[in-house]
VEXFIVEX-406142 format. One line per field, with one value per residue (C-alpha): y negated, z negated, x; residue in one letter. Coordinates in steps of 0.02 Angstrom, whole numbers, plus 50000, padded with zeros to 5 digits. Example, Ala and Ser with C-alpha at 12.3 -4.5 7.8 and 13.67 -1.06 7.14 Angstrom:
<recs>
y	[50225|50053]
z	[49610|49643]
x	[50615|50684]
rest	[a|s]
</recs>
This chain:
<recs>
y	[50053|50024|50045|50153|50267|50243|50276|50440|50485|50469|50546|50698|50680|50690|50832|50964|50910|50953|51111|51168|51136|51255|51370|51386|51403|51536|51634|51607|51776|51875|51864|51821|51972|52100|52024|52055|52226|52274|52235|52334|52481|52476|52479|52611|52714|52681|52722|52887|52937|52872|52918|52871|52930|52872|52730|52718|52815|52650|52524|52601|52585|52427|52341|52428|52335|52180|52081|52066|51896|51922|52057|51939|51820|51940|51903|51723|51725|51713|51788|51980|51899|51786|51941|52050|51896|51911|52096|52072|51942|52032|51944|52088|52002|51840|51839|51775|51669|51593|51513|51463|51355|51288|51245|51141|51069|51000|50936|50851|50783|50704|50612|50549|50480|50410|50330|50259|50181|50154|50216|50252|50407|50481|50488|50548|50689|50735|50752|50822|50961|50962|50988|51129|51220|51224|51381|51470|51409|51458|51644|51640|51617|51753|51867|51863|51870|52048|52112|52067|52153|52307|52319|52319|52445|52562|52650|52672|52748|52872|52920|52960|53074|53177|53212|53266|53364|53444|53503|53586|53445|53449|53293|53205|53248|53134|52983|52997|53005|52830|52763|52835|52791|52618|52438|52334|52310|52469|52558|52512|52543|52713|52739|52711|52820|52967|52931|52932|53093|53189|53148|53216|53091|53158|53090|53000|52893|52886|52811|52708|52607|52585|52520|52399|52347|52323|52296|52326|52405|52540|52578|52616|52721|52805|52845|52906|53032|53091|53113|53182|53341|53377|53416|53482|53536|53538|53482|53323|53305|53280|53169|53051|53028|52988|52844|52775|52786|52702|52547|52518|52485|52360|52271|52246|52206|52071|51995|51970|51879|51763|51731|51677|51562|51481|51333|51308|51323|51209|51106|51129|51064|50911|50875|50882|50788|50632|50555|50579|50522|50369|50299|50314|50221|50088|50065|50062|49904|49818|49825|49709|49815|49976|49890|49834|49990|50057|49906|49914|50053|50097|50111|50233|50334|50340|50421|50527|50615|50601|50693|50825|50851|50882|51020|51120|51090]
z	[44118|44097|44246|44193|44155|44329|44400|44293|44336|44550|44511|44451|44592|44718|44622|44609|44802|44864|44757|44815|45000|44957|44866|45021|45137|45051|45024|45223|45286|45136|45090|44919|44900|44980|44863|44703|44781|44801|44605|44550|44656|44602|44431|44429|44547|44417|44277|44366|44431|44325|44152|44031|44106|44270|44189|44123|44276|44376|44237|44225|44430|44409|44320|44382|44527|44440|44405|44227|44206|44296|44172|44030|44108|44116|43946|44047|44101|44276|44327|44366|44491|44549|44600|44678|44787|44834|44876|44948|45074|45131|45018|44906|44893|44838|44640|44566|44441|44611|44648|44483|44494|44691|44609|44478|44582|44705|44555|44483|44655|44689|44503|44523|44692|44646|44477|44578|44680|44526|44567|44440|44340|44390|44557|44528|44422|44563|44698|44598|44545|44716|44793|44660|44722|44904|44891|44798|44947|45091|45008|44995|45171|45231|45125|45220|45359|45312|45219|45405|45495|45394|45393|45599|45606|45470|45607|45706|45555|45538|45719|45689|45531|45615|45781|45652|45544|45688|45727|45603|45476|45301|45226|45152|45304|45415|45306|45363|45547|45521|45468|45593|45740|45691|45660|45487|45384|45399|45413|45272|45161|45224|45205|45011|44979|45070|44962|44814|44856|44911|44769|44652|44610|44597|44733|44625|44541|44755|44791|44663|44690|44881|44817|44704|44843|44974|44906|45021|45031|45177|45117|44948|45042|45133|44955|44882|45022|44988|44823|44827|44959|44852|44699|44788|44960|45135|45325|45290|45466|45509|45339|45405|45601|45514|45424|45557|45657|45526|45509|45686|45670|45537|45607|45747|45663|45549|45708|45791|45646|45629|45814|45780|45630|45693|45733|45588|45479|45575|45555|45363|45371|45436|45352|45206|45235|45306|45134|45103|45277|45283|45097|45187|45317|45208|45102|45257|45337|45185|45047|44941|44992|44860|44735|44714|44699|44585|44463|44463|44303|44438|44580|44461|44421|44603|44668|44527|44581|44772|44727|44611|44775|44889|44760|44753|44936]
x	[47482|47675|47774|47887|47724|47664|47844|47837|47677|47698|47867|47787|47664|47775|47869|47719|47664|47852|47869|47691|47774|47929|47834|47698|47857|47942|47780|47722|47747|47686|47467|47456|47331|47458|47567|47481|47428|47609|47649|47508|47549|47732|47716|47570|47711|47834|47738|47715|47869|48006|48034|48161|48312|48264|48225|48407|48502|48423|48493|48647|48665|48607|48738|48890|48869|48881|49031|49088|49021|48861|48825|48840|48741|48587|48503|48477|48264|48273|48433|48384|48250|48399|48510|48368|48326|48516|48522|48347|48405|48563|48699|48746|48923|48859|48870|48743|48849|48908|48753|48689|48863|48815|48653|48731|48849|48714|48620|48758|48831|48652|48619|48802|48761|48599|48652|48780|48668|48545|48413|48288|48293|48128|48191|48352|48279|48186|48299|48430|48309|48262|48455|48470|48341|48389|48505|48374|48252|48359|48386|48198|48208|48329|48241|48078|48136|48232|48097|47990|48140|48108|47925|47968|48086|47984|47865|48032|48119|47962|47962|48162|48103|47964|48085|48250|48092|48042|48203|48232|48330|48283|48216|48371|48480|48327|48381|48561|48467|48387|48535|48648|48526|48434|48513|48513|48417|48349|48505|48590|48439|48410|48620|48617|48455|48536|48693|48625|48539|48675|48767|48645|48509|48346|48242|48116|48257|48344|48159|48119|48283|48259|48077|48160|48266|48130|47960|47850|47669|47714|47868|47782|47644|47797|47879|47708|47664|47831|47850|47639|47708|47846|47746|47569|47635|47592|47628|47756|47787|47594|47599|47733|47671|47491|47578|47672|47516|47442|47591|47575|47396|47411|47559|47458|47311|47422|47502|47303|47262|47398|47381|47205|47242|47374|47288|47181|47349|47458|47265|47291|47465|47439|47289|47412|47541|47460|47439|47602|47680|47535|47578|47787|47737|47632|47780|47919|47791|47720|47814|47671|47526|47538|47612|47433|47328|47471|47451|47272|47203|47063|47180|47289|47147|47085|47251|47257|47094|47116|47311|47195|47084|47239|47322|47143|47115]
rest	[x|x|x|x|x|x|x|x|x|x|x|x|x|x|x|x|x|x|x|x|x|x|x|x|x|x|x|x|x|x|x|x|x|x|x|x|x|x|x|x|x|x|x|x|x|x|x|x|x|x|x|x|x|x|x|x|x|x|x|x|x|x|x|x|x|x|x|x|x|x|x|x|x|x|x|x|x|x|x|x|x|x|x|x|x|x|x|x|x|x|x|x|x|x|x|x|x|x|x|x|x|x|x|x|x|x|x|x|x|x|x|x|x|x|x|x|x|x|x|x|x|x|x|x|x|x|x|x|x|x|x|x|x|x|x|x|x|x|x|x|x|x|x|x|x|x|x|x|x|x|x|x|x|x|x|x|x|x|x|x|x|x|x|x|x|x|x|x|x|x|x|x|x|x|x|x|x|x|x|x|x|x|x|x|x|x|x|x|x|x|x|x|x|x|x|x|x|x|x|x|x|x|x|x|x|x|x|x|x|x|x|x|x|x|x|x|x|x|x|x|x|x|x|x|x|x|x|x|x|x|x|x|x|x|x|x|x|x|x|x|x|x|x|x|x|x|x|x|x|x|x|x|x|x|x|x|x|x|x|x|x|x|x|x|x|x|x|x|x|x|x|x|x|x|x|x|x|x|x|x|x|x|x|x|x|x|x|x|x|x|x|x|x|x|x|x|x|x|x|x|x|x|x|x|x|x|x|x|x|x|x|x|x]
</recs>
């Protein structure tokens, strides 16, 4: 096999192991299942609740808060994900023109510095796609950890509801509670829902677009209850202490079993990366000694499988 074949081909190795790394880190806090779950449920909610001129009340919102050039650049695959992730994570003022260019920039900065130091191109393809990812990576980041903020503060929130419910609040005025009482991200969330309520939204369209700000399964089982005892009636204030009753269970239950596979993950971990960190090592100490399995057509074919092994493991 030519080398520059072999080059390509180790290249890409490395490539799918490092973006299976990012994508396992940025995915860490939320189950795969849930995950799928979540989808599902939201567009069966949507499909239910919003109709066309929700539908285009929530577009409408949508890009008015975008900057003239961000709404140009919306036809772009990608983008729309791009800016949730932003408002998602906190970073509402960050437009999302702005970091397609800090992506660019980092791309561009690294394949100057590595032709520069010529370097081959496989590699410099890599880490310049690589460097251009990391903003995307780090919102990834921030917006996990929010979205975990929330799902905290959520069985607070509801506790906040019944006692203004019980007092005699109506049900918009208890969002104003939350956010008057309880600290970001919550807050803020809670904040815009009750404005766009009291300034005539319908509550379905108010809902849906907190939803679409913060997916998550018990705010969506929050929003349903809701939205269920508006149209068929009866005791919301028994209906939302139920559901916090029943958050507090599974965030328990969640943090029990992370506690108990804690040590087969960080197991899994390193059982991953010591091919990686061993063939470093090998090539850091003796230069002459891969150089010989990658030459070798069985030796090719041999890391090909074991790297096959490590993705489905």
């Amino acid at each position: 096999m030519p080398i520059h074949d072999t080059s390509l081909m180790f290249g890409a190795m490395v490539f799918i192991a490092i973006f299976l790394l990012i994508q396992s880190l940025a995915v860490r806090s939320v189950d795969r299942k849930t995950a799928k779950r979540l989808q599902r449920r939201m567009v069966a909610i949507a499909e239910a609740y919003k109709d066309e001129v929700s539908a285009s009340l929530l577009r409408e919102r949508y890009l008015k808060r975008l900057s003239p050039l961000d709404q140009r650049i919306q036809w772009i695959p990608g983008v729309p994900a791009l800016q949730r992730m932003i408002e998602q994570s906190g970073r509402s003022s960050l437009p999302v023109s702005r970091l397609l260019l800090l992506c660019l920039l980092l791309m561009a900065a690294v394949a100057v510095v590595g032709l520069l130091f010529r370097y081959d191109l496989v590699s410099v393809g890599l880490a310049s796609v690589l460097a251009g990812g990391l903003p995307v990576f780090k919102l990834s980041q921030e917006r996990n950890r929010r979205l975990e903020q929330f799902e905290e503060q959520l069985p607070e929130a509801l506790d906040t509801m019944v006692r203004s419910l019980r007092t005699g609040y109506p049900f918009a005025e208890t969002l104003r509670v939350v956010a008057e009482e309880l600290d970001e991200p919550i807050n803020k969330q809670f904040e815009a829902t009750f404005a766009d309520i009291n300034y005539g939204m319908d509550i379905r369209v108010a809902f849906l677009n907190l939803l679409e700000r913060v997916p998550s399964i018990n705010l969506l089982s929050l929003i349903t209850a809701v939205l269920i005892q508006r149209e068929t009636g009866g005791n919301l204030t028994e209906i939302l202490e139920k559901i916090g009753t029943l958050m507090r269970g599974r965030s328990k239950f969640q943090r029990r079993v992370r506690t108990l596979s804690a040590e087969a993950r960080l197991s899994a971990w390193i059982l991953a990366l010591v091919p990686f960190i061993a063939a470093a090592a090998i090539h850091v100490t003796s230069p002459n000694y891969l150089p010989l399995l990658i030459k070798d057509p069985d030796g090719i074919k041999i890391v090909a499988v074991a790297f096959g092994m490590l993705v489905l493991g």
